[in-house]
mmCIF entry with sequence, helices, sheets and N, C-alpha, C, O atoms, coordinates in Angstrom:
data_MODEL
# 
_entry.id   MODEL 
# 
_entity.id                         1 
_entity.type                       polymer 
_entity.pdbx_number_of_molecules   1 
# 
_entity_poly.entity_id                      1 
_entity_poly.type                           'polypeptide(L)' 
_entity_poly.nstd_linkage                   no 
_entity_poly.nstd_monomer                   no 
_entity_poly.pdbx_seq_one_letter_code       
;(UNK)(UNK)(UNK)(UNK)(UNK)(UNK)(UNK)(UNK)(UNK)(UNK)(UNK)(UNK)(UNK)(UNK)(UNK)(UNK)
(UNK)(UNK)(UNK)(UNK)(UNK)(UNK)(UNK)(UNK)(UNK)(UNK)(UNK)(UNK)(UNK)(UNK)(UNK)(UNK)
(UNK)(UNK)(UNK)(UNK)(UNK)(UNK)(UNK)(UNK)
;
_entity_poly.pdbx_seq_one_letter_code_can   XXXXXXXXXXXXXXXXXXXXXXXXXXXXXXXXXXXXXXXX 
_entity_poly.pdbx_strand_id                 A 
# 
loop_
_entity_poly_seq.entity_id 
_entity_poly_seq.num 
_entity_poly_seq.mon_id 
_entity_poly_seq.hetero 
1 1  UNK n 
1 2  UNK n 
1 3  UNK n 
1 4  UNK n 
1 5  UNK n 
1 6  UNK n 
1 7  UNK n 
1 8  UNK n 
1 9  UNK n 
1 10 UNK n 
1 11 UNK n 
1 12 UNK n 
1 13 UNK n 
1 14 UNK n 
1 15 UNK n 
1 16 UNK n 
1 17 UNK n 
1 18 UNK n 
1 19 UNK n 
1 20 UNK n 
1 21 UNK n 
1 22 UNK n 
1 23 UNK n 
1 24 UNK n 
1 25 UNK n 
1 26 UNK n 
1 27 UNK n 
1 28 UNK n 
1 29 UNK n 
1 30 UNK n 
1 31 UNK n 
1 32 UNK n 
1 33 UNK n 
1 34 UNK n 
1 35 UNK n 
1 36 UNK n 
1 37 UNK n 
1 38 UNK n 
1 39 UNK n 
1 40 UNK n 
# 
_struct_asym.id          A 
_struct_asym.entity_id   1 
# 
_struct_conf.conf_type_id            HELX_P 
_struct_conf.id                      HELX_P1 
_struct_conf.pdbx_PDB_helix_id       AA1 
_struct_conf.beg_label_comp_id       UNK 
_struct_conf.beg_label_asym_id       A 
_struct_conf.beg_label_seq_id        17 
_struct_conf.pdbx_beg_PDB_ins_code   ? 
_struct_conf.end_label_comp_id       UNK 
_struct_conf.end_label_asym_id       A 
_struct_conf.end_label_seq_id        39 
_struct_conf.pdbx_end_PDB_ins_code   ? 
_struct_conf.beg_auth_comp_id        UNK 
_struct_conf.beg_auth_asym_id        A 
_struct_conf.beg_auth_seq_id         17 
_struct_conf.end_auth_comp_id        UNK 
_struct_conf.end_auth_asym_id        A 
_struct_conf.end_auth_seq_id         39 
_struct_conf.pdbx_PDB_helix_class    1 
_struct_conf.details                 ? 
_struct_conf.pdbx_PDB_helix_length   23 
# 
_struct_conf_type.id          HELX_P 
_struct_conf_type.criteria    ? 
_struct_conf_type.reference   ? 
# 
loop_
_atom_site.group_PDB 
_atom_site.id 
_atom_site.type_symbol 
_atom_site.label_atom_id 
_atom_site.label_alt_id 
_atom_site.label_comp_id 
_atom_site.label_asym_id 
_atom_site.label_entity_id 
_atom_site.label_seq_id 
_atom_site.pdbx_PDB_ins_code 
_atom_site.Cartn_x 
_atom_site.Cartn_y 
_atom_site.Cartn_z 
_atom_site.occupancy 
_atom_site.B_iso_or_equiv 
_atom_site.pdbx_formal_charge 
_atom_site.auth_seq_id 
_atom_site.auth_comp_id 
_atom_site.auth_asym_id 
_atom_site.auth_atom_id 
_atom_site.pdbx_PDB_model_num 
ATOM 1   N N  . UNK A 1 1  ? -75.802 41.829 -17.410 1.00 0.00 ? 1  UNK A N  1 
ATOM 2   C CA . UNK A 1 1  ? -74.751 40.834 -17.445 1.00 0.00 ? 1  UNK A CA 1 
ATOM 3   C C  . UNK A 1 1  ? -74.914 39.795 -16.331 1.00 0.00 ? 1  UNK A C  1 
ATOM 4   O O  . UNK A 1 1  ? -74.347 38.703 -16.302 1.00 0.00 ? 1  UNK A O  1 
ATOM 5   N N  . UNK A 1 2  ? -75.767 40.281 -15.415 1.00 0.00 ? 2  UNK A N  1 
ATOM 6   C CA . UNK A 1 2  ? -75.888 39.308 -14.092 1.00 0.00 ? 2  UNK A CA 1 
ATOM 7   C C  . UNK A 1 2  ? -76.152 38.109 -14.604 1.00 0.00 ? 2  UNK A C  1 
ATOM 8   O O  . UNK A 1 2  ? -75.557 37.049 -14.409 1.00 0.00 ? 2  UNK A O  1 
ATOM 9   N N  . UNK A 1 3  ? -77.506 38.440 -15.577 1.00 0.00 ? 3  UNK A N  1 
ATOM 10  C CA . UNK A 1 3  ? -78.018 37.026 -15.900 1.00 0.00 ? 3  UNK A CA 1 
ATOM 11  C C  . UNK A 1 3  ? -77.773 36.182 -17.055 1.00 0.00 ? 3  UNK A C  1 
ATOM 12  O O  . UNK A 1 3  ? -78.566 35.334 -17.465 1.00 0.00 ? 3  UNK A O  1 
ATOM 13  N N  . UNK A 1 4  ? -76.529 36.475 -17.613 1.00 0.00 ? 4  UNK A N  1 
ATOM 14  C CA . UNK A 1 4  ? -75.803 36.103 -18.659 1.00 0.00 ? 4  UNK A CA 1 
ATOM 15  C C  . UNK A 1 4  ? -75.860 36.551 -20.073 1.00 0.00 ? 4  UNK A C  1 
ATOM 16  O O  . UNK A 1 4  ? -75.183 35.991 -20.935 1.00 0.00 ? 4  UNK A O  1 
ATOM 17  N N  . UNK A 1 5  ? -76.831 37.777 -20.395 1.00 0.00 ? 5  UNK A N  1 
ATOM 18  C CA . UNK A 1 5  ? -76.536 38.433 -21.468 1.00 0.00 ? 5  UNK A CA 1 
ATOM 19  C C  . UNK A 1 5  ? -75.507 39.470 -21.670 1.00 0.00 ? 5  UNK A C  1 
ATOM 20  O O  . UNK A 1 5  ? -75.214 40.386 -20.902 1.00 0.00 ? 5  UNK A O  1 
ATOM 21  N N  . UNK A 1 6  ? -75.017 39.192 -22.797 1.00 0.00 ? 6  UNK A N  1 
ATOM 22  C CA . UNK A 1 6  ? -73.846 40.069 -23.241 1.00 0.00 ? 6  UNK A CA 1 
ATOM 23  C C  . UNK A 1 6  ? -73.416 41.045 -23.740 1.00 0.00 ? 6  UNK A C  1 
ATOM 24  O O  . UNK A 1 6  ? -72.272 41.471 -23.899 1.00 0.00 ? 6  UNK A O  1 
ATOM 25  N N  . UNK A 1 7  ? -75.047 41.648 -24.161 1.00 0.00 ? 7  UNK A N  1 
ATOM 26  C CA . UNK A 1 7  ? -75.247 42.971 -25.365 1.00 0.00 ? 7  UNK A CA 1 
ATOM 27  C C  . UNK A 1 7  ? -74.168 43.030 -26.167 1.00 0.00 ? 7  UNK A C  1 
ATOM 28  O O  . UNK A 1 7  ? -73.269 43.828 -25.903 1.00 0.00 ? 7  UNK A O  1 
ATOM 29  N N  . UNK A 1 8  ? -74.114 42.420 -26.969 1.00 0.00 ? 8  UNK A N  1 
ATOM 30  C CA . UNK A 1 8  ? -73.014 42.083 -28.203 1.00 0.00 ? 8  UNK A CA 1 
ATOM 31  C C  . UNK A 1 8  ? -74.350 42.450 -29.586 1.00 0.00 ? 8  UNK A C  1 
ATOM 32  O O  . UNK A 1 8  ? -75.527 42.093 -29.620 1.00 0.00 ? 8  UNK A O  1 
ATOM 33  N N  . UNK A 1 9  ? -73.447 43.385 -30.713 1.00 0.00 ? 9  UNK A N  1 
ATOM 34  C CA . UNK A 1 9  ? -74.275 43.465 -31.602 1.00 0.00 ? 9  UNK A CA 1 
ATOM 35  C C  . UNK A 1 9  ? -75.252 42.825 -32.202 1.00 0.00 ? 9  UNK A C  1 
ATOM 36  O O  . UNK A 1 9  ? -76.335 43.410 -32.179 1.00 0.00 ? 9  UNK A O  1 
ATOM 37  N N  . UNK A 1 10 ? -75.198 41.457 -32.916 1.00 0.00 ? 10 UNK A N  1 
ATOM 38  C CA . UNK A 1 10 ? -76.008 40.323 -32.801 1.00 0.00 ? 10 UNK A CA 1 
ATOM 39  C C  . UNK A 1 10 ? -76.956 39.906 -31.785 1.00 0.00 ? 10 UNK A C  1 
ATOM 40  O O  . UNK A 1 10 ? -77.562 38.896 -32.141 1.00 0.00 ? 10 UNK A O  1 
ATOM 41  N N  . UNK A 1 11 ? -77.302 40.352 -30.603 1.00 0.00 ? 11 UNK A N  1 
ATOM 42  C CA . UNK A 1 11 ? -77.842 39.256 -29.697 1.00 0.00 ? 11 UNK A CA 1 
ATOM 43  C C  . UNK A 1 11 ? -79.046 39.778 -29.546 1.00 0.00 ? 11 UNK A C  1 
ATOM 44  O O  . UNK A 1 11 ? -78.771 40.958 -29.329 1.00 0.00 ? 11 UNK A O  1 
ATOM 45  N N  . UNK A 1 12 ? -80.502 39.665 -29.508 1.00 0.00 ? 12 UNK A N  1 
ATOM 46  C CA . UNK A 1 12 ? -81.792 40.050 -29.506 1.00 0.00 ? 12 UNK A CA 1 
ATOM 47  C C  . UNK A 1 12 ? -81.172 40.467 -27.807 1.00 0.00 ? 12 UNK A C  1 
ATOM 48  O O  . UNK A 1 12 ? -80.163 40.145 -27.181 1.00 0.00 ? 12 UNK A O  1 
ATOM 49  N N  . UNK A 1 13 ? -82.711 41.587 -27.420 1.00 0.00 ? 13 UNK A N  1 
ATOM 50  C CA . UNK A 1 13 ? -82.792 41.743 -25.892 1.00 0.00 ? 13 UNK A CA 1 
ATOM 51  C C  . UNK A 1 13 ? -82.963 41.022 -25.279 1.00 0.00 ? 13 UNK A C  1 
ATOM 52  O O  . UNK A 1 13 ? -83.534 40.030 -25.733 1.00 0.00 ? 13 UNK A O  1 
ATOM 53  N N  . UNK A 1 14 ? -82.537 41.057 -23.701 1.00 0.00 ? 14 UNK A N  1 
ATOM 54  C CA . UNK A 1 14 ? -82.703 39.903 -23.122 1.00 0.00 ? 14 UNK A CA 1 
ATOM 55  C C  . UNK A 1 14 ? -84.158 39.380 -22.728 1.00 0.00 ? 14 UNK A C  1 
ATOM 56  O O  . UNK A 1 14 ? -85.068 40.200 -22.606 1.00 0.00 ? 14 UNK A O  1 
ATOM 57  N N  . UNK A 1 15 ? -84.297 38.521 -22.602 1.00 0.00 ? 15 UNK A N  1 
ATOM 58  C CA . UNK A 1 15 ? -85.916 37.482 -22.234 1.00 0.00 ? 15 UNK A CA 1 
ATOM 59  C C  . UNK A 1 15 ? -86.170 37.960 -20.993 1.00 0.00 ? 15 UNK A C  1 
ATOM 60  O O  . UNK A 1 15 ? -85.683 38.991 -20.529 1.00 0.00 ? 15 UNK A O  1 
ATOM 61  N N  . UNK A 1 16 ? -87.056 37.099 -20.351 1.00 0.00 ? 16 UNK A N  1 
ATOM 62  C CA . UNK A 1 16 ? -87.950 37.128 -19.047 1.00 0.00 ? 16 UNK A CA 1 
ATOM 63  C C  . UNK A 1 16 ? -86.776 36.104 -18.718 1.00 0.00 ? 16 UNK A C  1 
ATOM 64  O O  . UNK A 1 16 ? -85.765 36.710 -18.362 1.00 0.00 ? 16 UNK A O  1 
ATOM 65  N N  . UNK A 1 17 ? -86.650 34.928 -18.734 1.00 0.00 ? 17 UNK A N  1 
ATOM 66  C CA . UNK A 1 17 ? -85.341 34.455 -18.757 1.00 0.00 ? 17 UNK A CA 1 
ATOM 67  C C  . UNK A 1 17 ? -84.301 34.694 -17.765 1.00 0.00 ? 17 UNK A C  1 
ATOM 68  O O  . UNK A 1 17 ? -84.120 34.366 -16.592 1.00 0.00 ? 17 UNK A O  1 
ATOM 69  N N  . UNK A 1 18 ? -83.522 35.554 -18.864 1.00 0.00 ? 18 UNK A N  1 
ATOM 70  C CA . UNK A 1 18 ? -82.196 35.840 -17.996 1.00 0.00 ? 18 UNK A CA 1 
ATOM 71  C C  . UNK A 1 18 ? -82.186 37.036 -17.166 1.00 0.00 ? 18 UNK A C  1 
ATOM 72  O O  . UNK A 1 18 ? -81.262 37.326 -16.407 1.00 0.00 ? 18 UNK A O  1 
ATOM 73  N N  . UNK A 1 19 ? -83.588 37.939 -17.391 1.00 0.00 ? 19 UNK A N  1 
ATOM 74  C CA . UNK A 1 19 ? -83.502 39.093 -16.555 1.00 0.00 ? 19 UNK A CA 1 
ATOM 75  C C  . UNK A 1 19 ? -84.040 38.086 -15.081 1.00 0.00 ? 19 UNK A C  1 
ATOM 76  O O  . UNK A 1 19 ? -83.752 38.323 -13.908 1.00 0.00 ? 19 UNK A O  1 
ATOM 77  N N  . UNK A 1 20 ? -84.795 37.064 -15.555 1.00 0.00 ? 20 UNK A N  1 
ATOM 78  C CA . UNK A 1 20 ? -85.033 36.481 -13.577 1.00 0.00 ? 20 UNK A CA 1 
ATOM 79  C C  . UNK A 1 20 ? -83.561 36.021 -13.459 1.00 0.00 ? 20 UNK A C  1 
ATOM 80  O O  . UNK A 1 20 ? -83.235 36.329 -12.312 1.00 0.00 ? 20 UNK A O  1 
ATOM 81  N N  . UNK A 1 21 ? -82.579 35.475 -14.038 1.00 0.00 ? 21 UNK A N  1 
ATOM 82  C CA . UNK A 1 21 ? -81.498 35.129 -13.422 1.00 0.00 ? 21 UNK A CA 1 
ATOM 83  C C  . UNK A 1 21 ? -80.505 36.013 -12.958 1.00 0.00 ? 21 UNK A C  1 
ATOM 84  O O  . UNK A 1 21 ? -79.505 35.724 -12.300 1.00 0.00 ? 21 UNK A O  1 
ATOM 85  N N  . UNK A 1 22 ? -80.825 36.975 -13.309 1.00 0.00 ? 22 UNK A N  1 
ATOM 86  C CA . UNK A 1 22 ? -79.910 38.576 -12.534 1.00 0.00 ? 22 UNK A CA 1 
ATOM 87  C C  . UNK A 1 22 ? -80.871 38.730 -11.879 1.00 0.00 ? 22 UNK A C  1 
ATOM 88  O O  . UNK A 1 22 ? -80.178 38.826 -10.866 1.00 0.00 ? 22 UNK A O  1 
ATOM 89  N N  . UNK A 1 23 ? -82.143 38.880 -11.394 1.00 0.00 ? 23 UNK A N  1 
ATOM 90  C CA . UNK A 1 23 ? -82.388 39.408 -10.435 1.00 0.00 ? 23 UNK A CA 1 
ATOM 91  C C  . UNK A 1 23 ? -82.588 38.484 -9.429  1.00 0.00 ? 23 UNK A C  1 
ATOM 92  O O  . UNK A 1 23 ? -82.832 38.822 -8.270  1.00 0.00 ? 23 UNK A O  1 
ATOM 93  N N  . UNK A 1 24 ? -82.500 37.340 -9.798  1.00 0.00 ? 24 UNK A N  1 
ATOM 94  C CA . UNK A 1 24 ? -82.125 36.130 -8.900  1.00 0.00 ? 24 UNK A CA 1 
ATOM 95  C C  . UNK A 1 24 ? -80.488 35.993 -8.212  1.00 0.00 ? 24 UNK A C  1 
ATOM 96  O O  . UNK A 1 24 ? -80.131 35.538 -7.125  1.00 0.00 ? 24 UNK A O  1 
ATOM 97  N N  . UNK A 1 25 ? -79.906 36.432 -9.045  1.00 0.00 ? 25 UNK A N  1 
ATOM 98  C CA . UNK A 1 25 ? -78.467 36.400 -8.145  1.00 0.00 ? 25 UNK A CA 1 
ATOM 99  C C  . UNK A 1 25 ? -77.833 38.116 -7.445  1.00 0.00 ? 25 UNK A C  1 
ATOM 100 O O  . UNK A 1 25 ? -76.939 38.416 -6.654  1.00 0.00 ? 25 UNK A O  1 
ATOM 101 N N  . UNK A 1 26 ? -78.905 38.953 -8.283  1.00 0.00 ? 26 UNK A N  1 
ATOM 102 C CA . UNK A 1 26 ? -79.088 39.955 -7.145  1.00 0.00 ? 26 UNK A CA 1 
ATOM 103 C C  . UNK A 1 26 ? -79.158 39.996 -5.999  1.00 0.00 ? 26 UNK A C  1 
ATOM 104 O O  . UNK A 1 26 ? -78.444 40.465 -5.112  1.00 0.00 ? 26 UNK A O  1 
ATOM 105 N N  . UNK A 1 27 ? -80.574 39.188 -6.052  1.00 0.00 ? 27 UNK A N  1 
ATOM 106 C CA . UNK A 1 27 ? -81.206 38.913 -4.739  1.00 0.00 ? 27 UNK A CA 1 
ATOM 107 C C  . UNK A 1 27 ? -80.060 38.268 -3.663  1.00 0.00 ? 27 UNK A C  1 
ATOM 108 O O  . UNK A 1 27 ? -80.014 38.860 -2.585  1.00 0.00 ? 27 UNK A O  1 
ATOM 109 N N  . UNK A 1 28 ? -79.200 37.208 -3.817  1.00 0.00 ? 28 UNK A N  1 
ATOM 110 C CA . UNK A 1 28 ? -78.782 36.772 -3.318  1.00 0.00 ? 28 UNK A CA 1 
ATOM 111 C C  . UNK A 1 28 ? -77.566 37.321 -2.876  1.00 0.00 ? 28 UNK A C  1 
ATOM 112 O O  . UNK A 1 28 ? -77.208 37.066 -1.726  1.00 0.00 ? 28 UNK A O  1 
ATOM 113 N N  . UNK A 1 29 ? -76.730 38.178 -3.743  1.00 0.00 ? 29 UNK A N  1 
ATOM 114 C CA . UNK A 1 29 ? -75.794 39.528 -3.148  1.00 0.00 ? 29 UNK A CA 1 
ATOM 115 C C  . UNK A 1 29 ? -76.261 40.143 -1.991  1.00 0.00 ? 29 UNK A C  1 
ATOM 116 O O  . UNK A 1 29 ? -75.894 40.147 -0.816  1.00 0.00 ? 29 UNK A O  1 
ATOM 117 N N  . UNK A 1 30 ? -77.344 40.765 -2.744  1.00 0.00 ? 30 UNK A N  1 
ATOM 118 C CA . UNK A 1 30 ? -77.752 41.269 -1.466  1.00 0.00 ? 30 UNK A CA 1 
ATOM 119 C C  . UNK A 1 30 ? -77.958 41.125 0.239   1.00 0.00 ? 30 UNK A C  1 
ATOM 120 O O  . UNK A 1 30 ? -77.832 41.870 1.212   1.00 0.00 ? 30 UNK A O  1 
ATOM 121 N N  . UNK A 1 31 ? -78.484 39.226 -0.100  1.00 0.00 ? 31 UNK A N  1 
ATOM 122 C CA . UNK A 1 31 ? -78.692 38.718 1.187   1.00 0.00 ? 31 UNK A CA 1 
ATOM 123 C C  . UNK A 1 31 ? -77.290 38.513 1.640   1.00 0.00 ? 31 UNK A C  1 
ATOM 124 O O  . UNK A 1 31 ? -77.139 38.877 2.806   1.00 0.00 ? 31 UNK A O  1 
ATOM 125 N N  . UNK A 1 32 ? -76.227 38.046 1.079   1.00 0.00 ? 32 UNK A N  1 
ATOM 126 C CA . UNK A 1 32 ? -75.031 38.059 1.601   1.00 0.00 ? 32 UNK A CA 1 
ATOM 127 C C  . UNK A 1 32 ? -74.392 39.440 2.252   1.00 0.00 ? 32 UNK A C  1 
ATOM 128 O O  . UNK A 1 32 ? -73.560 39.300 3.148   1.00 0.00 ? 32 UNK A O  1 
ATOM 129 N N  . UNK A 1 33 ? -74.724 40.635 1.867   1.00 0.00 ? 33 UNK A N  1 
ATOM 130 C CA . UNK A 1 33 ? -74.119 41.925 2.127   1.00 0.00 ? 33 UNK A CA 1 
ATOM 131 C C  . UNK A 1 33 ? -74.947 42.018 3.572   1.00 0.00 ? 33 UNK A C  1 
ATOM 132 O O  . UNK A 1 33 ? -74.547 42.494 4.635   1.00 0.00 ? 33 UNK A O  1 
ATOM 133 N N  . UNK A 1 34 ? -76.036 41.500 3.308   1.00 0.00 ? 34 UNK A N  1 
ATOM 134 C CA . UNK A 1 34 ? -77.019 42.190 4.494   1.00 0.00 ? 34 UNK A CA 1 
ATOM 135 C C  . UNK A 1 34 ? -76.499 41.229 5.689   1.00 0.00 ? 34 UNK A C  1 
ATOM 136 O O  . UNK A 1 34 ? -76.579 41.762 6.796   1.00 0.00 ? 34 UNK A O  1 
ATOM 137 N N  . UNK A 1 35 ? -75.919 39.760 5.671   1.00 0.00 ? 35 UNK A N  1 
ATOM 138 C CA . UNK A 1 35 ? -75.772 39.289 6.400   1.00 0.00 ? 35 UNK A CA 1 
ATOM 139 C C  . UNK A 1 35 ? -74.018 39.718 7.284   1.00 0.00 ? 35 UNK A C  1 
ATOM 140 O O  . UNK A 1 35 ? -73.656 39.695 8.461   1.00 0.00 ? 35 UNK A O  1 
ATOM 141 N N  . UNK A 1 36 ? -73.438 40.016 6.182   1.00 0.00 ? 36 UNK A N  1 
ATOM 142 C CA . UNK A 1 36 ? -72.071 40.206 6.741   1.00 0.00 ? 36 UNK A CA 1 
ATOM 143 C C  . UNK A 1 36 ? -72.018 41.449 7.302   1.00 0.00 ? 36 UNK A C  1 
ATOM 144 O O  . UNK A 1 36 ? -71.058 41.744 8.013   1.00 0.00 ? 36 UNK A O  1 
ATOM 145 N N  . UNK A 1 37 ? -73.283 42.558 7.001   1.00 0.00 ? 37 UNK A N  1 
ATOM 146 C CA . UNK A 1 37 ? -73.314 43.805 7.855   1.00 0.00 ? 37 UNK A CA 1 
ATOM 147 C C  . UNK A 1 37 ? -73.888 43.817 8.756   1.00 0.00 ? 37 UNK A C  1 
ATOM 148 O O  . UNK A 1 37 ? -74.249 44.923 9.158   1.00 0.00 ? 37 UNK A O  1 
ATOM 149 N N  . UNK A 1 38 ? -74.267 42.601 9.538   1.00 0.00 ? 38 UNK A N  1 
ATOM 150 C CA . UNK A 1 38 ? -74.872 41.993 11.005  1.00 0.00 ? 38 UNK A CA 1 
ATOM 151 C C  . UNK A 1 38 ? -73.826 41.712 11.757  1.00 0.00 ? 38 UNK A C  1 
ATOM 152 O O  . UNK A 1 38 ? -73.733 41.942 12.963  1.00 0.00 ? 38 UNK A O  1 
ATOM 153 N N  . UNK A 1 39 ? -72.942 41.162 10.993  1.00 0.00 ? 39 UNK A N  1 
ATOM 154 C CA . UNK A 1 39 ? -71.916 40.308 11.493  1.00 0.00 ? 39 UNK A CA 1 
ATOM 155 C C  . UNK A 1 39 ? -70.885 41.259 12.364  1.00 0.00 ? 39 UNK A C  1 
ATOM 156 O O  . UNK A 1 39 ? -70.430 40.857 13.435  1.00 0.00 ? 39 UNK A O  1 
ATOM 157 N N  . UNK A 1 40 ? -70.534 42.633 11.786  1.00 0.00 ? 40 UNK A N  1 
ATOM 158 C CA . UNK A 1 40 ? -69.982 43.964 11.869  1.00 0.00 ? 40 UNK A CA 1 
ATOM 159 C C  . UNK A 1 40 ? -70.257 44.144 13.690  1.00 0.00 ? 40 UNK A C  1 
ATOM 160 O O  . UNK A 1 40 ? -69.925 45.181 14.265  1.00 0.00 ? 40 UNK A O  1 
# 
């Protein structure tokens, strides 16, 4: 769902696509968590 698929009956699997855009805004969770647990 990160990267905007919906797994709704109809919808083919997701692409190369939208799995880089979840693991692209993964990535970026992450860097936010890692930064605010510096901050601590």
């Amino acid at each position: 769902m990160l990267g905007g698929y919906l797994n709704r009956k109809h919808d083919l699997p997701p692409g190369p696509t939208v799995i880089w855009r979840g693991f692209l805004l993964l990535h970026e969770i992450t860097k936010i968590y890692q930064l605010f647990r510096q901050i601590e």
